[in-house]
C-alpha positions in Angstrom: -1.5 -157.8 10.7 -0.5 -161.2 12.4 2.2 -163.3 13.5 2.4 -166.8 13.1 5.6 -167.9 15.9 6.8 -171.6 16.4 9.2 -171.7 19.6 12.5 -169.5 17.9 10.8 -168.4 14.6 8.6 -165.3 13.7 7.1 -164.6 10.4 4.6 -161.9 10.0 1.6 -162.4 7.9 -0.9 -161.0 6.5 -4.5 -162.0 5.1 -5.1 -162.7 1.8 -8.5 -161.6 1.3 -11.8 -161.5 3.4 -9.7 -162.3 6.5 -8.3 -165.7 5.2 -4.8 -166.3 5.8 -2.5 -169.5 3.6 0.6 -169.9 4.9 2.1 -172.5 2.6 5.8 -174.8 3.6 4.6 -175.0 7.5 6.7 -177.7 8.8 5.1 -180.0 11.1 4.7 -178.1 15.0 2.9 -176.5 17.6 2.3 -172.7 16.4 0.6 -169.5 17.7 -1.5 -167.3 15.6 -1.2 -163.9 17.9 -2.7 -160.1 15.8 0.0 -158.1 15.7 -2.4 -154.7 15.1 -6.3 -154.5 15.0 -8.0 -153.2 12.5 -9.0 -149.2 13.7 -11.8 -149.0 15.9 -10.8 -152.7 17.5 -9.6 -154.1 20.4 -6.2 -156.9 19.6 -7.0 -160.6 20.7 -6.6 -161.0 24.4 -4.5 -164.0 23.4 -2.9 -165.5 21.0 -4.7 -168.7 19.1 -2.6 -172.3 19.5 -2.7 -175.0 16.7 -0.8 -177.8 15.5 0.0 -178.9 12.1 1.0 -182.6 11.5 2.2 -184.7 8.0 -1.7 -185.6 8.3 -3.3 -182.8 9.2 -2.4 -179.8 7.0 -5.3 -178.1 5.8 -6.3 -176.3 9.6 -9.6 -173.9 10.2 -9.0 -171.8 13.0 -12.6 -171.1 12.5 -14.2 -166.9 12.6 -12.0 -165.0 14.9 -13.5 -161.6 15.5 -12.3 -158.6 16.9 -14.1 -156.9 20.0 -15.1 -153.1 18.4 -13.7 -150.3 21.0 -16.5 -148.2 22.6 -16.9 -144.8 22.1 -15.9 -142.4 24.7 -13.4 -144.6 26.5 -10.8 -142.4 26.3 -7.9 -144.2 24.2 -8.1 -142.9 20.6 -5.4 -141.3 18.3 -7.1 -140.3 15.2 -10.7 -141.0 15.7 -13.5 -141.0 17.7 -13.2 -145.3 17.8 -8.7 -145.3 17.1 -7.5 -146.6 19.7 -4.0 -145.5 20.3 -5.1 -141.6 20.7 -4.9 -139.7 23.7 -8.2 -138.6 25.4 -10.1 -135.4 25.2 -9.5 -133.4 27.7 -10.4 -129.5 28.9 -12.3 -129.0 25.0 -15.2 -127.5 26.8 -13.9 -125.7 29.1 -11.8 -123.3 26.5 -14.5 -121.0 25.6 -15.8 -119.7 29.1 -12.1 -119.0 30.5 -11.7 -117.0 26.8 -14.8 -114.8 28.1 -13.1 -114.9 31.4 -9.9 -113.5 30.2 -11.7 -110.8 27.4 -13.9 -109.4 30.9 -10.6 -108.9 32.6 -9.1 -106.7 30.4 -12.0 -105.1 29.5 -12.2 -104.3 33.3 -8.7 -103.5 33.6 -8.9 -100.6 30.4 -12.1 -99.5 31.8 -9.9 -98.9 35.5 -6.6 -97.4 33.3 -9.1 -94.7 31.4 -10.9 -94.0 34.8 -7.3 -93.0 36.1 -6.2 -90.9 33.3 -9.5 -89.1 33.5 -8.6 -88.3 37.3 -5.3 -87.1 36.5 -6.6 -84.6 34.0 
């Protein structure tokens, strides 16, 4: 998703097909092309991209503009291994050896309760 923005005026677009965007009734004017969201997996634009459309020049190539692709393992993902937006990983590996932990403990903790009753008796 883009914007196109000239000074006051925003108007969201979109591409058409195969990352080619018409925008058709442009007066003339200095505009901004600025990515509104990346496609998952991809970093935004680090800024938007300036052009200017005249009476005689109407028909404008911004050329191939290509997204950067978001390493893996950097921590900002949401849904994903390579989404951006989610929150990082954190303490996964770490879950399994404090369940053992916790399971020894009360093992341990029975094992001193039956000792006791057995003293008792």
């Amino acid at each position: 998703m883009t914007a196109l923005s000239r000074a006051t005026e925003t108007n969201p677009c979109s591409a058409a097909a195969a990352g080619v965007i018409l925008l058709d009734g442009l007066s003339a004017g200095e505009y901004t092309l600025t990515e509104a969201a990346a496609p998952s997996g991809y970093s935004l634009l680090d800024q938007g991209i300036a052009f200017t459309v005249s009476p005689e020049r109407t028909d404008i190539d911004l050329g191939s503009i290509e997204n950067s692709r978001i390493p893996s393992g950097t921590g900002a993902r949401e849904g994903g291994d390579d989404d951006p937006g989610a929150l990082a990983h954190t303490g996964g590996d770490s879950v399994l050896p404090l369940l053992i932990g916790a399971i020894l403990i009360v093992l341990g903790l029975a094992s001193l309760a039956i000792q006791a009753r057995r003293s008792r008796a």
